[in-house]
py3Dmol code that shows the C-alpha trace and the ligand (Angstrom):
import py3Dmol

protein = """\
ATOM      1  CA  UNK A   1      83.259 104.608 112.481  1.00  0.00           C
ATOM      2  CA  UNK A   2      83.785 107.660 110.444  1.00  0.00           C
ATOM      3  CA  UNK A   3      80.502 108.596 108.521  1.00  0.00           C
ATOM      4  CA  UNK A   4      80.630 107.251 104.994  1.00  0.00           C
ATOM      5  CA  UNK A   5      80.453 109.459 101.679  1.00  0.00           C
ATOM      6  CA  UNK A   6      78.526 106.718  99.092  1.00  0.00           C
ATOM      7  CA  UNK A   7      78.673 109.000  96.390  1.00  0.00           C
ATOM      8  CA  UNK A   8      78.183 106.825  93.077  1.00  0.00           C
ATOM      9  CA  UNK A   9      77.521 107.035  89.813  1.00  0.00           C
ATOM     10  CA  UNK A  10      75.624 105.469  87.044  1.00  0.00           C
ATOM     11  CA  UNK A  11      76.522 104.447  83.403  1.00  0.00           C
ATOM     12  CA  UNK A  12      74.763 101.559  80.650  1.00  0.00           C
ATOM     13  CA  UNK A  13      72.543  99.794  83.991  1.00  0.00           C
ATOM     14  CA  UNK A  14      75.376 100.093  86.689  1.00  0.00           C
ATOM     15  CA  UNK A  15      76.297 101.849  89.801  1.00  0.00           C
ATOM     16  CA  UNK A  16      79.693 102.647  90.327  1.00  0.00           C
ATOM     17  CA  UNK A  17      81.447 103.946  93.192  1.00  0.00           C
ATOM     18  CA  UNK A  18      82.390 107.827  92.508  1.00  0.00           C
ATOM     19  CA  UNK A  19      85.741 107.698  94.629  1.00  0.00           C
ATOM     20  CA  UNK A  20      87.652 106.660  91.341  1.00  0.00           C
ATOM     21  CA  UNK A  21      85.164 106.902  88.770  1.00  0.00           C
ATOM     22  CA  UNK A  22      82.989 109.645  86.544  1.00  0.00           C
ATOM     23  CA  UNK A  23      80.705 108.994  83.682  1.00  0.00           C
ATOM     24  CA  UNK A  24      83.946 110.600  81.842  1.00  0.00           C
ATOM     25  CA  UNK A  25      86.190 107.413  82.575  1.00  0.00           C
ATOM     26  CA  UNK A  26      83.791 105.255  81.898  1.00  0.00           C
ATOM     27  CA  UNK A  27      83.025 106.349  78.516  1.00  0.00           C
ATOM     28  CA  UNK A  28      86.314 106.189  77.950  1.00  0.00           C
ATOM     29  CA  UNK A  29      86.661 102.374  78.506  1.00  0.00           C
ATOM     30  CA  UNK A  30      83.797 101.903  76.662  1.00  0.00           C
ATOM     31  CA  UNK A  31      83.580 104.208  73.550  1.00  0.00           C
ATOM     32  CA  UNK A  32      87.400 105.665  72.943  1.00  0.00           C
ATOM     33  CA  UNK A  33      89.904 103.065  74.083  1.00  0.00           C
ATOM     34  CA  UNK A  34      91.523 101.108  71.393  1.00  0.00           C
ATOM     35  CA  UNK A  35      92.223  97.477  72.482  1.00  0.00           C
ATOM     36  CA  UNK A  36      95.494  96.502  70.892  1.00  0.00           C
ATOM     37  CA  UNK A  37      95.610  92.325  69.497  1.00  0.00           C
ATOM     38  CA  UNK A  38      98.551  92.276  72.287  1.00  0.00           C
ATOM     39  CA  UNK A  39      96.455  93.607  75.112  1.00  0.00           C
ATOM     40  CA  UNK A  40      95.766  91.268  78.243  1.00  0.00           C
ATOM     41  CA  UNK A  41      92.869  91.497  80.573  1.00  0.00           C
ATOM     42  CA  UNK A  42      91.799  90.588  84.037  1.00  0.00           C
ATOM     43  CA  UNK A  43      88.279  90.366  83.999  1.00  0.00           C
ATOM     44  CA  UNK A  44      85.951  89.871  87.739  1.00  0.00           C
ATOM     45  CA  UNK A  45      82.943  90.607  89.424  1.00  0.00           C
ATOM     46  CA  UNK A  46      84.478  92.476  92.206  1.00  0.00           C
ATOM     47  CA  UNK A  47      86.176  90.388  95.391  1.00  0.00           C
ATOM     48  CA  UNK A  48      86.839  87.963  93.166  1.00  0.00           C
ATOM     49  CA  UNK A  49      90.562  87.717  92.575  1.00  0.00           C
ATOM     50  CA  UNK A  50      91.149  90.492  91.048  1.00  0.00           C
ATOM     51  CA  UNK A  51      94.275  91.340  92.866  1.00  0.00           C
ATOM     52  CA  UNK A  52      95.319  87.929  92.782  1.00  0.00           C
ATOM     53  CA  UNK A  53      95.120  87.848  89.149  1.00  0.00           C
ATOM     54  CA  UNK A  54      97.295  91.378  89.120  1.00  0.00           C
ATOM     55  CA  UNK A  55      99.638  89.959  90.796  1.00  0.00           C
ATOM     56  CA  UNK A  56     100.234  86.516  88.937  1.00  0.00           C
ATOM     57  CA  UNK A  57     100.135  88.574  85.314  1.00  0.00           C
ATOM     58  CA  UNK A  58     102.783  91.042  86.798  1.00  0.00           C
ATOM     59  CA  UNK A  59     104.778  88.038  87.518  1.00  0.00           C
ATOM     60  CA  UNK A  60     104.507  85.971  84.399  1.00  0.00           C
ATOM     61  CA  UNK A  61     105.195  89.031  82.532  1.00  0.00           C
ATOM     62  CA  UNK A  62     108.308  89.523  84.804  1.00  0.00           C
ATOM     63  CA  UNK A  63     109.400  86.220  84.050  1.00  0.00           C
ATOM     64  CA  UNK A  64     109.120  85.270  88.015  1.00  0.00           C
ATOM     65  CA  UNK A  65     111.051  88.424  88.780  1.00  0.00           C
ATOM     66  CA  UNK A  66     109.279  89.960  91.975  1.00  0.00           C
ATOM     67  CA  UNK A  67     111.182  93.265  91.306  1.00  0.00           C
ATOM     68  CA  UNK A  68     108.221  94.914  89.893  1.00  0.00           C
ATOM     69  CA  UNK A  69     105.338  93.518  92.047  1.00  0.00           C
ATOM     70  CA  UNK A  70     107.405  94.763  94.697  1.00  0.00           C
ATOM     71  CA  UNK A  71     107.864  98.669  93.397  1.00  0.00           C
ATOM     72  CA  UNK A  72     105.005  99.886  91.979  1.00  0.00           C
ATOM     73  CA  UNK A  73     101.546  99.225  93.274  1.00  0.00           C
ATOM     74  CA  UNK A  74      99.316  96.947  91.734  1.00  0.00           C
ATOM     75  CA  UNK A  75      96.585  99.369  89.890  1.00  0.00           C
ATOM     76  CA  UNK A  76      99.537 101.394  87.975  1.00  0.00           C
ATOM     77  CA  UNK A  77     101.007  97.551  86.623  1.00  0.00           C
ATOM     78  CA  UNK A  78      97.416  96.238  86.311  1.00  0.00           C
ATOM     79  CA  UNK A  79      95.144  99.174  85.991  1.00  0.00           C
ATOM     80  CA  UNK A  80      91.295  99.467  86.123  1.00  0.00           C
ATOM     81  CA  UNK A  81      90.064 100.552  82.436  1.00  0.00           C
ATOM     82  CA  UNK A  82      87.261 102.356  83.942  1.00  0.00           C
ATOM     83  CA  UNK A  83      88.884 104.351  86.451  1.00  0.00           C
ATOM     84  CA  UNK A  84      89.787 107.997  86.094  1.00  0.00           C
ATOM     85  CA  UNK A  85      93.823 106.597  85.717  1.00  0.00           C
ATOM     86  CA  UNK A  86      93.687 104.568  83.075  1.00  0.00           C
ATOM     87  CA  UNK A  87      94.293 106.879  79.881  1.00  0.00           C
ATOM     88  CA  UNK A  88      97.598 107.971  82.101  1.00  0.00           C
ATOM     89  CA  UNK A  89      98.666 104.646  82.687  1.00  0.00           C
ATOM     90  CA  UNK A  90      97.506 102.891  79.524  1.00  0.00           C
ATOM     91  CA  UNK A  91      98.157 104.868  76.589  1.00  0.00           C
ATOM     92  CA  UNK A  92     101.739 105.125  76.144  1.00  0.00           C
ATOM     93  CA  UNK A  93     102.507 101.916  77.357  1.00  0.00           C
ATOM     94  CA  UNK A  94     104.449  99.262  75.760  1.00  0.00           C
ATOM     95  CA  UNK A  95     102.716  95.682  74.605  1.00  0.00           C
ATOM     96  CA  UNK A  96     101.666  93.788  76.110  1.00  0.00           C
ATOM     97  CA  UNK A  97      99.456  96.054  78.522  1.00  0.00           C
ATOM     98  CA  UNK A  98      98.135  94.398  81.410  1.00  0.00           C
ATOM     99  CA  UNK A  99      94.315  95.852  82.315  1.00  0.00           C
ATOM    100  CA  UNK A 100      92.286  94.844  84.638  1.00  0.00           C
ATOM    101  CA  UNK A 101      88.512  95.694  84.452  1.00  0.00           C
ATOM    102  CA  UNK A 102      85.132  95.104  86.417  1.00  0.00           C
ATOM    103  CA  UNK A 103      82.998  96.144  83.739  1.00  0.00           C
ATOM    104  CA  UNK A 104      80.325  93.800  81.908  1.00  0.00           C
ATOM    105  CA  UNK A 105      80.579  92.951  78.143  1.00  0.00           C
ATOM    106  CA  UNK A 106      77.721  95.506  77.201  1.00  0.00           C
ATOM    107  CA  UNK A 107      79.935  98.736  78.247  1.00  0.00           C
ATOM    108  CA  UNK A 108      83.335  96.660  77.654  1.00  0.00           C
ATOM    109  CA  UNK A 109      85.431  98.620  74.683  1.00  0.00           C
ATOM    110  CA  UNK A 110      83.516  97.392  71.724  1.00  0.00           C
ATOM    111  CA  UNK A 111      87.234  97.444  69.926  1.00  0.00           C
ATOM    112  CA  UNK A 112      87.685  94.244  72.161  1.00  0.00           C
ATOM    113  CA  UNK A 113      85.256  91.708  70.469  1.00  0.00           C
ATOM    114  CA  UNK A 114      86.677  92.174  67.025  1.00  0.00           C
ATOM    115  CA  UNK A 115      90.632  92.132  68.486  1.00  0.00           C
ATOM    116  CA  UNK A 116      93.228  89.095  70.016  1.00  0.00           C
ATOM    117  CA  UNK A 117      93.292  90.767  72.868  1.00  0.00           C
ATOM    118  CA  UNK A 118      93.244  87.552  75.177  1.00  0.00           C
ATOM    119  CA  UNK A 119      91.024  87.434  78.103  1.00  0.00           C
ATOM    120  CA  UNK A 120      90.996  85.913  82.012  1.00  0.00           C
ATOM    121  CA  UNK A 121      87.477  85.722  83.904  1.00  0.00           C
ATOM    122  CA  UNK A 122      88.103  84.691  87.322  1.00  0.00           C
ATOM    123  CA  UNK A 123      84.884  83.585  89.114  1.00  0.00           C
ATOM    124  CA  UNK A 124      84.185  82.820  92.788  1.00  0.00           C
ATOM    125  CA  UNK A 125      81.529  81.262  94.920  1.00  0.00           C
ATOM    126  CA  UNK A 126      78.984  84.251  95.029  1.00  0.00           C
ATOM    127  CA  UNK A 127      78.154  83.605  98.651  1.00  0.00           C
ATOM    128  CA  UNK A 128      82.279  84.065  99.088  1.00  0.00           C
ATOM    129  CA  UNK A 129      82.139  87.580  96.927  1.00  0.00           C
ATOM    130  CA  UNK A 130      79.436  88.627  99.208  1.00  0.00           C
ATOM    131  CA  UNK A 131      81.048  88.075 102.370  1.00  0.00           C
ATOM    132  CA  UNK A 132      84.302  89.233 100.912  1.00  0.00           C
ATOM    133  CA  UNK A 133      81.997  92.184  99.718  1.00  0.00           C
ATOM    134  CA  UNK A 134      80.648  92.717 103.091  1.00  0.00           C
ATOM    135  CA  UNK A 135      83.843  93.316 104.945  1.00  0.00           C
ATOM    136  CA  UNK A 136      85.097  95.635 102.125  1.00  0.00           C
ATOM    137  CA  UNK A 137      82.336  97.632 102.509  1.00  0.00           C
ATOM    138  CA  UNK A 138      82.206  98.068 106.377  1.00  0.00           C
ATOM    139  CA  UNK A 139      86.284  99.153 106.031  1.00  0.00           C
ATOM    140  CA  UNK A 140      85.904 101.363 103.021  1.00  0.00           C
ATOM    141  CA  UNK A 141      84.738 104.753 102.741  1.00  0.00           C
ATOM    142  CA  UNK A 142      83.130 104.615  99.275  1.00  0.00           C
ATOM    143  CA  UNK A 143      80.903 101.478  99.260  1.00  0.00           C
ATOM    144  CA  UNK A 144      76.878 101.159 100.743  1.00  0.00           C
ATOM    145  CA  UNK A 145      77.147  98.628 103.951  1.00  0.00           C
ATOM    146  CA  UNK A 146      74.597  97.412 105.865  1.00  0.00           C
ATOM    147  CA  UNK A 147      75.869  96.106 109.507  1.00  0.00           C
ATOM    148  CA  UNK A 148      73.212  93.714 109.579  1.00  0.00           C
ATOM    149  CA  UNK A 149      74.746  90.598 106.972  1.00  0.00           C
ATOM    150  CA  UNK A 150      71.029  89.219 106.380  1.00  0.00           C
ATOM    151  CA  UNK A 151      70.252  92.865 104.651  1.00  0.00           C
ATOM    152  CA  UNK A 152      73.902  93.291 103.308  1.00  0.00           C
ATOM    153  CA  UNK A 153      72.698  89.772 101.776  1.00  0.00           C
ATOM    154  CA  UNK A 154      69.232  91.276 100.847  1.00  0.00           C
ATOM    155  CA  UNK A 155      71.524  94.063  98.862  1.00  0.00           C
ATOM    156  CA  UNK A 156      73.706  91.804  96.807  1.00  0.00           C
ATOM    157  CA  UNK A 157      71.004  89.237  95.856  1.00  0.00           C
ATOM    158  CA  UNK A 158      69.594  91.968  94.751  1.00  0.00           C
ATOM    159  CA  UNK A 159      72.147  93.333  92.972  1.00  0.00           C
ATOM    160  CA  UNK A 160      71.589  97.108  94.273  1.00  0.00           C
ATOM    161  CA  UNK A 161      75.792  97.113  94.594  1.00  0.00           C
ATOM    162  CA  UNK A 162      78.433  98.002  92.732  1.00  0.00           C
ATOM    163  CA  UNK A 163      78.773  96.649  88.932  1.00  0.00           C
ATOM    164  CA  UNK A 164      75.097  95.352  89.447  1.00  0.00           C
ATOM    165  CA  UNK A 165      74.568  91.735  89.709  1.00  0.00           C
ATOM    166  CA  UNK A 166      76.918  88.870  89.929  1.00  0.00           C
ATOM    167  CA  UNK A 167      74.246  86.705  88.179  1.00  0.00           C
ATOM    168  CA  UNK A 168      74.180  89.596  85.215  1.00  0.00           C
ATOM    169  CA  UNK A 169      78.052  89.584  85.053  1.00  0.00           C
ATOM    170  CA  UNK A 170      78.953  85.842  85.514  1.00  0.00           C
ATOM    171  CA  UNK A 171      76.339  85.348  82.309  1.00  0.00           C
ATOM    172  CA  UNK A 172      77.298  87.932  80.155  1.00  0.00           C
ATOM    173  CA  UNK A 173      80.947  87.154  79.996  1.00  0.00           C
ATOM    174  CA  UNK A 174      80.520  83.732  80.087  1.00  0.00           C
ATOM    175  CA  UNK A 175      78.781  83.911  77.091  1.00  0.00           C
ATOM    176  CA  UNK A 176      82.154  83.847  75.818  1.00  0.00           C
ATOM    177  CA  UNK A 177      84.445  81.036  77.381  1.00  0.00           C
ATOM    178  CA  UNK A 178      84.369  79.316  73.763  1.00  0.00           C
ATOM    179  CA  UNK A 179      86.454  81.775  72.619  1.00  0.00           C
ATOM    180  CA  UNK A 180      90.212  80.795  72.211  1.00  0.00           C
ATOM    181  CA  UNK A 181      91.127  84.050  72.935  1.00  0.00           C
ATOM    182  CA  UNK A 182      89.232  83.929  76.747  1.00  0.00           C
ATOM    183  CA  UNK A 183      90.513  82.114  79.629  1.00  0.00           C
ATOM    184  CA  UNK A 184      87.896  80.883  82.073  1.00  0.00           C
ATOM    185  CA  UNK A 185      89.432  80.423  85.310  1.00  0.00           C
ATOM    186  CA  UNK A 186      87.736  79.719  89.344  1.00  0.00           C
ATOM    187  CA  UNK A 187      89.376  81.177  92.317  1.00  0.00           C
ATOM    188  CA  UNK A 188      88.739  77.775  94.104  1.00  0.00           C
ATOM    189  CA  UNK A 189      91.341  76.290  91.441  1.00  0.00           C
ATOM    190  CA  UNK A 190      93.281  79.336  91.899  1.00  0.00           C
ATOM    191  CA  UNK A 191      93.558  78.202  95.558  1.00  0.00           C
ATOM    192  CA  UNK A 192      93.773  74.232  95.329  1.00  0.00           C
ATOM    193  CA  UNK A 193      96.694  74.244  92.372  1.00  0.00           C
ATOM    194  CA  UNK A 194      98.465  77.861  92.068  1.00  0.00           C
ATOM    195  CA  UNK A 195     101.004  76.018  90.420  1.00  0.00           C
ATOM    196  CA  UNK A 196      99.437  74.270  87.969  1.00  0.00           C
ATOM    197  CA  UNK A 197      96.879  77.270  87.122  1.00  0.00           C
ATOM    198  CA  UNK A 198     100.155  79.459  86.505  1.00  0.00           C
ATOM    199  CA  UNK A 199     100.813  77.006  84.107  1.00  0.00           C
ATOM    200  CA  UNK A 200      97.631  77.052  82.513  1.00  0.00           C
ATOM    201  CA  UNK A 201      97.722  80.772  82.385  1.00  0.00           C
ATOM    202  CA  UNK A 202     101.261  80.822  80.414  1.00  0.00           C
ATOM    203  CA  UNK A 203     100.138  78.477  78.292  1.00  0.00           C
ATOM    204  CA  UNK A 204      97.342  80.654  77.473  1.00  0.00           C
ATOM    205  CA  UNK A 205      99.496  84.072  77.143  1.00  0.00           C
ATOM    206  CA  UNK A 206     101.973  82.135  75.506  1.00  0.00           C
ATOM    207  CA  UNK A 207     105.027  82.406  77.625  1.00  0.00           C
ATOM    208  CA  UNK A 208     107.282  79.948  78.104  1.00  0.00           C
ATOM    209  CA  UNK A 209     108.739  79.961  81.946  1.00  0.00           C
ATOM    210  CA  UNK A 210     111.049  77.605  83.517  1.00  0.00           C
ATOM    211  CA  UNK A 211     110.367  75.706  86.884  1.00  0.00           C
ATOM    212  CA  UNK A 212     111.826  78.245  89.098  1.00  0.00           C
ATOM    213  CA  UNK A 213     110.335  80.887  87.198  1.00  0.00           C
ATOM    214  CA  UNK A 214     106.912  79.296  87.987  1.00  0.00           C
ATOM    215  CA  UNK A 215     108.308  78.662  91.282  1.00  0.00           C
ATOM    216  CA  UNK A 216     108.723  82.145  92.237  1.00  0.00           C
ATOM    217  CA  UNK A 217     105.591  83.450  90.716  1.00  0.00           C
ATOM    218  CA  UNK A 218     103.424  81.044  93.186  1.00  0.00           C
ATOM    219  CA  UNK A 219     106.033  81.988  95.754  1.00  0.00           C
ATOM    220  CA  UNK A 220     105.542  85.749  95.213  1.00  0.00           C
ATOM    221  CA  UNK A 221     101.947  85.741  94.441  1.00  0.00           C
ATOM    222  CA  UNK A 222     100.736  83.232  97.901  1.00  0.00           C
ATOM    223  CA  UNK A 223      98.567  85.248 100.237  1.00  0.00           C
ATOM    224  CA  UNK A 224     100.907  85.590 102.746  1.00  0.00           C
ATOM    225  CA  UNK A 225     103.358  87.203 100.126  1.00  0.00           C
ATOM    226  CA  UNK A 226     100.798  89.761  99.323  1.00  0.00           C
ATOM    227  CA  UNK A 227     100.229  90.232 102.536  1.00  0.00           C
ATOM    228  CA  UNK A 228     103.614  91.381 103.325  1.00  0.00           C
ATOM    229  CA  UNK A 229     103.740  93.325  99.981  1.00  0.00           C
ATOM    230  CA  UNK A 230     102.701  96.976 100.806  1.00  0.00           C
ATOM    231  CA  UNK A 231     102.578  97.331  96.554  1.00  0.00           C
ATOM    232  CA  UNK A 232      99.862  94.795  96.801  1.00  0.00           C
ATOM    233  CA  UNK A 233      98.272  95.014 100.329  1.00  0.00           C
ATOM    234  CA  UNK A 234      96.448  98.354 100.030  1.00  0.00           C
ATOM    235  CA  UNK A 235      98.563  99.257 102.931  1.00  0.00           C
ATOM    236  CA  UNK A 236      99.700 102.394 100.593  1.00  0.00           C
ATOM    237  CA  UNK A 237      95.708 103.827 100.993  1.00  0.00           C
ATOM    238  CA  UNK A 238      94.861 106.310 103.339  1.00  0.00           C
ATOM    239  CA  UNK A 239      93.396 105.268 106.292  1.00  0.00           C
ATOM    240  CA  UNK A 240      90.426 107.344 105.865  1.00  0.00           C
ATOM    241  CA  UNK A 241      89.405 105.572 102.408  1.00  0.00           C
ATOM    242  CA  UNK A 242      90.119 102.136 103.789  1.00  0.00           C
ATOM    243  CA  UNK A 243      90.667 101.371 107.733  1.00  0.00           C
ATOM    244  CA  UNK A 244      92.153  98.540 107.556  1.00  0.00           C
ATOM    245  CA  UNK A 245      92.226  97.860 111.158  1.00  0.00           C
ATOM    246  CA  UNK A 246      88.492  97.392 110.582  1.00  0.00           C
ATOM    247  CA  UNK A 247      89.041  95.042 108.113  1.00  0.00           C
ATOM    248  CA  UNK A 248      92.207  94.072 105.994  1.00  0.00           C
ATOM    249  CA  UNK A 249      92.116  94.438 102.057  1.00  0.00           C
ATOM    250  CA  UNK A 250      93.843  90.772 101.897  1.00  0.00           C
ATOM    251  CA  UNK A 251      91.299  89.419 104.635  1.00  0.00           C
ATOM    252  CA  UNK A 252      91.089  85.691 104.600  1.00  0.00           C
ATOM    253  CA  UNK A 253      92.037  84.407 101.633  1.00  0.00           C
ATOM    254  CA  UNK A 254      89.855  81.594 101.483  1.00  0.00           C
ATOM    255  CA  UNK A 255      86.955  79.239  99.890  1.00  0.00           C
ATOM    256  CA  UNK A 256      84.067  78.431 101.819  1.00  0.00           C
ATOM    257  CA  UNK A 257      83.576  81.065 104.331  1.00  0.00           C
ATOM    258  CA  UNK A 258      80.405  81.808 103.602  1.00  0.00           C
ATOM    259  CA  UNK A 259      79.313  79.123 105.695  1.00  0.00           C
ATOM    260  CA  UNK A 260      80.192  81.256 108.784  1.00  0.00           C
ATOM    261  CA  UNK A 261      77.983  84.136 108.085  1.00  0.00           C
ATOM    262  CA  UNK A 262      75.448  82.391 105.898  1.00  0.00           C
ATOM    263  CA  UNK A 263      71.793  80.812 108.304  1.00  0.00           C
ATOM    264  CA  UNK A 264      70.842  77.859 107.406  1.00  0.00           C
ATOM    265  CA  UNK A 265      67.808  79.815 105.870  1.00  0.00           C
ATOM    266  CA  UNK A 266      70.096  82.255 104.172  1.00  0.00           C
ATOM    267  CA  UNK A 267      71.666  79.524 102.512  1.00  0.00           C
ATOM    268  CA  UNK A 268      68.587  77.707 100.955  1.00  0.00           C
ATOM    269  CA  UNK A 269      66.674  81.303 100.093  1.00  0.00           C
ATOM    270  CA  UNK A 270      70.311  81.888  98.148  1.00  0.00           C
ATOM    271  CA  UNK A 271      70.698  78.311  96.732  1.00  0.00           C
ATOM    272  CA  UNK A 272      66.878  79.028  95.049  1.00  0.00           C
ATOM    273  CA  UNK A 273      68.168  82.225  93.936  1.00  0.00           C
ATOM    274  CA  UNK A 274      70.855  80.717  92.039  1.00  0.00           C
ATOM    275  CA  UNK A 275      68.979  77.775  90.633  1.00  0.00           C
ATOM    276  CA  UNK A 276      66.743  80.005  89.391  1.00  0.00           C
ATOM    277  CA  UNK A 277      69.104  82.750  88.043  1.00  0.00           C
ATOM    278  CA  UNK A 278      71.627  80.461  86.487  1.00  0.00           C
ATOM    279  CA  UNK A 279      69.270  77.900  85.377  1.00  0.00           C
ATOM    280  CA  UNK A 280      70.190  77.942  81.472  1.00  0.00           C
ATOM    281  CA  UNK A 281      74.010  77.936  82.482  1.00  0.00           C
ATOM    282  CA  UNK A 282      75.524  74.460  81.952  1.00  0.00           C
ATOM    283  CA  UNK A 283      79.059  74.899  82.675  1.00  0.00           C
ATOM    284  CA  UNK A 284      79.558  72.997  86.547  1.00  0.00           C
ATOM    285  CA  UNK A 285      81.392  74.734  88.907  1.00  0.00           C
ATOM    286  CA  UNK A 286      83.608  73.869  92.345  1.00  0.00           C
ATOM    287  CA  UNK A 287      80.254  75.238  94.099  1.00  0.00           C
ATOM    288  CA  UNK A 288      78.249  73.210  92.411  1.00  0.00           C
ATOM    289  CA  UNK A 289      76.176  71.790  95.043  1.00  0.00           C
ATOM    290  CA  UNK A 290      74.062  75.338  94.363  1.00  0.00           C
ATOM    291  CA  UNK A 291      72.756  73.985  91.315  1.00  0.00           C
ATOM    292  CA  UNK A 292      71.751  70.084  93.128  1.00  0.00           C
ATOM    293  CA  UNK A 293      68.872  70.584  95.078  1.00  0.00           C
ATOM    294  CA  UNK A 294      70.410  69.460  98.405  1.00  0.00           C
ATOM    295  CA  UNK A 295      68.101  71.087 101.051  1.00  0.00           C
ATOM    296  CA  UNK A 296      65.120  69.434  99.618  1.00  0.00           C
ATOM    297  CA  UNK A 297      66.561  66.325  98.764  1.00  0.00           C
ATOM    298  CA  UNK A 298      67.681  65.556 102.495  1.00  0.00           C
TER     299      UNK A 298
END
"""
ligand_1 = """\
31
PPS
S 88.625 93.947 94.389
O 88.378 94.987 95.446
O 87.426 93.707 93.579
O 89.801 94.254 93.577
O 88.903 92.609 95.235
P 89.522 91.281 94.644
O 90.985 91.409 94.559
O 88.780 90.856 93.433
O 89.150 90.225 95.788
C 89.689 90.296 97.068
C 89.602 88.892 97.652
O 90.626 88.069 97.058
C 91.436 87.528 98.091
N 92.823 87.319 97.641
C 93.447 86.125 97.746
N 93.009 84.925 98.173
C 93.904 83.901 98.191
N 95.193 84.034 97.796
C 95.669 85.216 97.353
N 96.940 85.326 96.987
C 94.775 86.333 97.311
N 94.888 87.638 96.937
C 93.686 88.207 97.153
C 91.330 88.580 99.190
O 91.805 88.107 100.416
C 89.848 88.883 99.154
O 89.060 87.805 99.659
P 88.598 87.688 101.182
O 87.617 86.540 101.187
O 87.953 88.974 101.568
O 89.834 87.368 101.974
"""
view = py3Dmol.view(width=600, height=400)
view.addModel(protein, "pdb")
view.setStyle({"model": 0}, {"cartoon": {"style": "trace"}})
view.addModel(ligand_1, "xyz")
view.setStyle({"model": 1}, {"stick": {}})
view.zoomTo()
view.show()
């Protein structure tokens, strides 16, 4: 494997990866962008369907139409706020703009909290965004892997990766899911009713699509769509920034496959973890036998 170049930066208690991002962007998203009330954003910890989530707003937006998703890749239709793009893609563009961002609440554009800018926060099975993590980072150029999953594991937990902590992130935006201008949504229900989650998502954006317009937009935005979309499937990156053949970008697609990588002691030293970390948070989620003390019960 070529050697890796880990160069990263750090802004407001985060590392981020250098590749697409200087302390310049990120001041950007946080101190000079102007959230407009129309404004729509795709909020995640990373590898946690962010892409997915490009892909369905694209869609809705098109009114099922694939013609977009299928010309122009998905970080000019859905760009990252903090990356060194996003002035050139954002500012002149008509309403509603669709942004997607990785960054938690306390370097988010303060212009947001005060606007109607709506809000999705997708939110996956941490021991899923790690292994998700994991194979990003062994086929990527940018990111800090460790071959060895128990130490990749070690990393995460402790949150020395990019955007810090999952625990940090999940709990800092979730400290605003009352708001009817945020949309909390899982991945797992992402995956168990596409269809029924588009709807959810229109009804939140306000768009009114017909039945074979929300046909087409969980027909164009299934996994093995993406797959096959080379605007979507990171197939358009050079080789030497991600090798896929190491590892695709659209890998598995899939809840639960932590339990493949995951010892039996990994599990319970991570199910601790999380009892501990997210011990104030009442909100249940589809993994919610981390919070039910299950290894010491049995
Ligand atoms: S990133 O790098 O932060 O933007 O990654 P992100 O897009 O958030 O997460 C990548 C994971 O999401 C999976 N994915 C999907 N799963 C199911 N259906 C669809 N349509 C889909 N699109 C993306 C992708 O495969 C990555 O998960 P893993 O577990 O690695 O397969």
């Amino acid at each position: 494997m070529a050697r890796k170049v880990t160069r990263s930066i750090e802004y407001g208690g985060i590392t981020l990866p250098a590749l697409v991002h200087s302390e310049d962007s990120i001041q950007y998203a946080h101190q000079s962008f102007r959230v407009r009330d129309s404004d729509v954003f795709n909020l995640t910890y990373p590898k946690s369907g962010t892409t997915w989530m490009q892909e369905i707003l694209t869609l809705i937006h098109s009114d099922g139409d694939p013609t977009l998703s299928r010309s122009i890749p998905s970080w000019e239709r859905v760009p990252w706020l903090e990356q060194n793009t996003a002035a050139k893609y954002l500012e002149d563009r008509p309403c509603p703009r669709l942004i997607s961002s990785h960054l938690p609440p306390s370097i988010f554009p303060e212009s947001f909290f005060t606007s109607q800018a709506k809000a999705i926060y997708t939110i996956r099975d941490p021991r899923d965004v790690c292994v998700s993590l994991y194979y990003y980072a062994k086929m990527s150029s940018f990111l800090d892997y460790k071959e060895d999953f128990g130490e990749f594991l070690e990393m995460f937990s402790a949150g020395k990766i990019l955007f810090g902590t999952w625990f940090d992130h999940v709990k800092s935006w979730l400290a605003y899911k009352e708001r009817t201008n945020f949309l909390l949504l899982t991945y797992d229900e992402l995956l168990k009713d596409l269809q029924g989650s588009v709807r959810r998502i229109c009804q939140f954006l306000g768009k009114d699509l017909d039945a074979s317009a929300v046909d087409s937009v969980v027909k164009n935005a299934s996994f093995e769509s993406m797959k096959g979309n080379k605007m979507v499937n990171y197939s358009l990156v050079p080789n030497d920034v991600m090798n896929q053949s190491i590892s695709p970008f659209l890998r598995k697609g899939i809840s639960g496959d932590w339990r493949n990588h995951f010892t039996s002691e990994q599990t319970a030293a991570f199910q601790c973890l999380y009892q501990e970390k997210m011990k104030d948070v009442e909100i249940k989620f589809p993994w919610d036998e981390l919070q039910r003390k299950i290894y010491w019960e049995s």
